[in-house]
C-alpha positions in Angstrom: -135.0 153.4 51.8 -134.1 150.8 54.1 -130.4 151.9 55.8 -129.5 148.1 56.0 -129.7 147.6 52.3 -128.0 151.0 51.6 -125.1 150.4 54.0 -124.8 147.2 52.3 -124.5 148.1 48.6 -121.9 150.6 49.9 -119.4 147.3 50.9 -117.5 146.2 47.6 -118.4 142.5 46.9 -115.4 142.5 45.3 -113.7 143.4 48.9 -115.4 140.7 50.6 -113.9 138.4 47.9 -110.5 139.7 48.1 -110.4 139.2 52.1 -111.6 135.7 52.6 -109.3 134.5 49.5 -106.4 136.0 51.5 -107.5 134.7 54.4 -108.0 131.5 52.7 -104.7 131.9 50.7 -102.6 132.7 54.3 -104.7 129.3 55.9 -103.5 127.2 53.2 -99.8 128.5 53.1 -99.5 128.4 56.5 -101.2 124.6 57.0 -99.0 123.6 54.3 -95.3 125.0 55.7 -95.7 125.4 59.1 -97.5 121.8 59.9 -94.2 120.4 60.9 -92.9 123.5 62.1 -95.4 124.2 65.3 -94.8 121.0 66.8 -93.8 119.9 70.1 -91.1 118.5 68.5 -89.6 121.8 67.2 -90.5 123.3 70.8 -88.3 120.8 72.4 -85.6 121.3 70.1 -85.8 125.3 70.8 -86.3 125.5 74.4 -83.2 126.2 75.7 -82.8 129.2 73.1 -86.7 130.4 74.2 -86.1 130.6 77.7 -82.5 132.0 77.6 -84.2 135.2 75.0 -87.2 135.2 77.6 -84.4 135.5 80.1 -83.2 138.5 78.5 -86.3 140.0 76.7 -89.2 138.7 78.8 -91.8 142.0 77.6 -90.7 141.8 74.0 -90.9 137.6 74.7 -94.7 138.1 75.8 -95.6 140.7 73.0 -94.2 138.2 69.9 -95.8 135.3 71.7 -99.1 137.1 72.0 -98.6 138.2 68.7 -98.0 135.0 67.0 -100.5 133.3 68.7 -103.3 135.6 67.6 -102.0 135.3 63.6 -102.8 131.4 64.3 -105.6 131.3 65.9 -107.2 134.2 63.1 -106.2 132.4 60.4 -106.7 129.1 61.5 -103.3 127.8 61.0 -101.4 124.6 62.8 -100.1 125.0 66.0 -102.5 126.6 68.7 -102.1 123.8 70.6 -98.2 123.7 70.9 -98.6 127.7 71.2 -101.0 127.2 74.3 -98.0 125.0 75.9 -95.3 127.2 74.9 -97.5 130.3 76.8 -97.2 127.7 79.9 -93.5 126.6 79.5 -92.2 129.9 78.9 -94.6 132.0 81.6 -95.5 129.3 83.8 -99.5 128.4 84.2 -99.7 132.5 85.7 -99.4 134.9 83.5 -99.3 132.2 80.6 -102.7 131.6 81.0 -103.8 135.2 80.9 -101.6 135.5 77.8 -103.3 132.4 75.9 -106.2 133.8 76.7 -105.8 137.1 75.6 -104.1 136.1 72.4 -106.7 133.4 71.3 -109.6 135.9 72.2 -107.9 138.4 69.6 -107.3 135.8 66.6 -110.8 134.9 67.6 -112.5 138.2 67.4 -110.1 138.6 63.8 -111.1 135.8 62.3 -114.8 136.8 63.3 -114.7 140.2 62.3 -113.5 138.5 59.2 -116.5 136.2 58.9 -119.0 138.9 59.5 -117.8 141.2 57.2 -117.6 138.7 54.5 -120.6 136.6 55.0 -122.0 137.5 57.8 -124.4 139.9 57.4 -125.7 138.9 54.2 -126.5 135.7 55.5 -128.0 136.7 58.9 -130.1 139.8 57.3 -131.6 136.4 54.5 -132.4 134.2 57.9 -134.6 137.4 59.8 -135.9 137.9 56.4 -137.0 134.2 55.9 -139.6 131.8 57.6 -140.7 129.0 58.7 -138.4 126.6 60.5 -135.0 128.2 59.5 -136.5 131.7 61.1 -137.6 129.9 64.3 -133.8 128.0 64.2 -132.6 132.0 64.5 -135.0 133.2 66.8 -134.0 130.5 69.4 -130.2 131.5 69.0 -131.0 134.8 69.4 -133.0 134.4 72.6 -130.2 132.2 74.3 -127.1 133.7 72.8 -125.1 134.0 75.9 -126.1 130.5 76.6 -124.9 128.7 73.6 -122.0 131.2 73.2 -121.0 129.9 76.5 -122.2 126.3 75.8 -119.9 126.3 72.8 -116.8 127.3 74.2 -117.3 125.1 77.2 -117.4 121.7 75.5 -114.2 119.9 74.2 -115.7 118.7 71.3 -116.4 121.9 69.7 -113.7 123.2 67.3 -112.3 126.2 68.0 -112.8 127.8 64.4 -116.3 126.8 64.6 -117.2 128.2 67.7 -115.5 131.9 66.0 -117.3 131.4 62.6 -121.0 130.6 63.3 -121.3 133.0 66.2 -120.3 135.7 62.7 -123.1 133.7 60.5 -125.8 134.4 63.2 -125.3 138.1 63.6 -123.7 137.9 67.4 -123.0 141.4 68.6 -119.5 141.5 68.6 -118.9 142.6 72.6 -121.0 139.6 73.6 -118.9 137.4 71.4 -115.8 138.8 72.9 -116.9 138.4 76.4 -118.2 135.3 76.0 -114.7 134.1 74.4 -112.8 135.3 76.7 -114.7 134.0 79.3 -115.6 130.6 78.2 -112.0 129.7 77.1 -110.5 130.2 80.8 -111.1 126.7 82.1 -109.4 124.7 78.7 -106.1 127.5 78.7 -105.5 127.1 82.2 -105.4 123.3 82.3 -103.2 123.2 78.8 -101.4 126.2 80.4 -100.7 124.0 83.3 -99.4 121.4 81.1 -97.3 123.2 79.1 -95.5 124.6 82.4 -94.4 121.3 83.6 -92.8 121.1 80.0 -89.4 121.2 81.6 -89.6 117.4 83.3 -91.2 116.4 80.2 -88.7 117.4 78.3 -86.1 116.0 80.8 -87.7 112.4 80.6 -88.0 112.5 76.5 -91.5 111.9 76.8 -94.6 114.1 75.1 -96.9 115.5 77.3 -100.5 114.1 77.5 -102.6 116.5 75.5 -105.7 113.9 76.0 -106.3 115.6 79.7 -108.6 117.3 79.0 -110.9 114.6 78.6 -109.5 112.7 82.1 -112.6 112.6 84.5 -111.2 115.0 87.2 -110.5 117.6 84.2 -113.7 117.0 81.8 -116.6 116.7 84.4 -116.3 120.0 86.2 -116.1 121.5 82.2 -119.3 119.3 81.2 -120.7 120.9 84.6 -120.3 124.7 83.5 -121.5 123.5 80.2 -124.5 122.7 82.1 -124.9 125.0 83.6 -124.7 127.7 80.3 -127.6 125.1 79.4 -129.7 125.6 82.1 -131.0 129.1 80.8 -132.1 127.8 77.6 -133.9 124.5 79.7 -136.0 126.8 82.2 -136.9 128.9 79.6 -138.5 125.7 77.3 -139.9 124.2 80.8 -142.0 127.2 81.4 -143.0 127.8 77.8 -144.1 124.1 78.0 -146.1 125.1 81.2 -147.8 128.1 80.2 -149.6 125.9 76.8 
């Protein structure tokens, strides 16, 4: 008998059901009571008694920030944003940008995990096990993964919770989805990292800070050029296959 099908009937459908409601339930909840709660706003408001507890508690500080972040990011509630600016503001753009990173690579492997277990696997076994165009659609993720993992993370436009669910639809092992995350995330955290530690003269003026940066010249054209470049695998390899007809 075939293993896949035997470890599968072992999984409780029921299970699978009870984990995405929650998460589903927790998304909801959370959307609907912490919108105006994680808000730059709320952060101004608070800073004085953040940095005088960070003052005081700066390891426990990191470990609840980190910890909060990644219950946003895995279930995809409001607020990564502002948390990405606190990391800055409260641990300037280094460590804060090794914390972000850390944090939103967690919630992101969570929420994947999540995804995988629930749906994943089910849906990626029915994609080897179909043909035509929607088994030549996987075949090409599969042979440029790190590429379009990459590609994914790399470009502004793609939302976050996209790039950690379809990655979980397509059967991504989950080390390369981890690297890749962690990896491919560096270049946005530090520059909102950055941000969030000049928070203080912000704050000082009464002005919000400019969370459109990211999309300045000087900040998006070097991040269009490493998405480029995760392109450029997946290019050569349809050049020569064109070449060798």
């Amino acid at each position: 008998m075939d293993r896949t099908v035997t470890d599968d009937t072992r999984k409780s459908p029921l299970g699978r059901l009870v984990l995405l409601a929650l998460i589903a339930v927790v998304a909801g909840l959370g959307w609907y009571f912490l919108r105006d709660t994680l808000t730059f706003e709320a952060l101004a408001e608070n800073r004085e008694r953040l940095i005088a507890f960070r003052d005081g508690n700066y390891a426990a500080t990191a470990l609840v920030f980190i910890a909060i972040y990644v219950a946003i990011v895995a279930f995809s509630l409001p607020g990564a944003t502002i948390a990405t600016l606190t990391g800055g503001f409260l641990f300037a753009t280094f460590p804060g940008a090794l914390f972000n990173v850390i944090a939103a690579t967690l919630g992101a492997t969570a929420i994947f995990l999540a995804a995988r277990w629930g749906l994943g696997e089910k849906l990626a076994a029915r994609m080897d096990a179909s043909e035509g165009t929607v088994r030549r659609i996987k075949a090409g993720i599969d042979e440029n993964q790190w590429s379009m993992l990459f590609l994914i993370r790399l470009v502004p436009a793609v939302p976050f919770f996209v790039a950690n669910i379809v990655p979980a639809l397509v059967n991504v092992p989950l080390s390369r989805f981890a690297i890749s995350t962690f990896l491919g995330i560096i270049p946005g955290a530090v520059v909102y990292t950055s941000v969030g530690a000049g928070l203080s003269e912000v704050f000082a003026r009464g002005e919000t800070p400019d969370l459109g940066i990211i999309f300045e010249p000087q900040i998006l054209l070097p991040l269009l050029g490493l998405a480029a470049l995760a392109l450029l695998p997946i290019i050569l390899r349809v050049f020569r296959g064109k070449k060798g007809l």
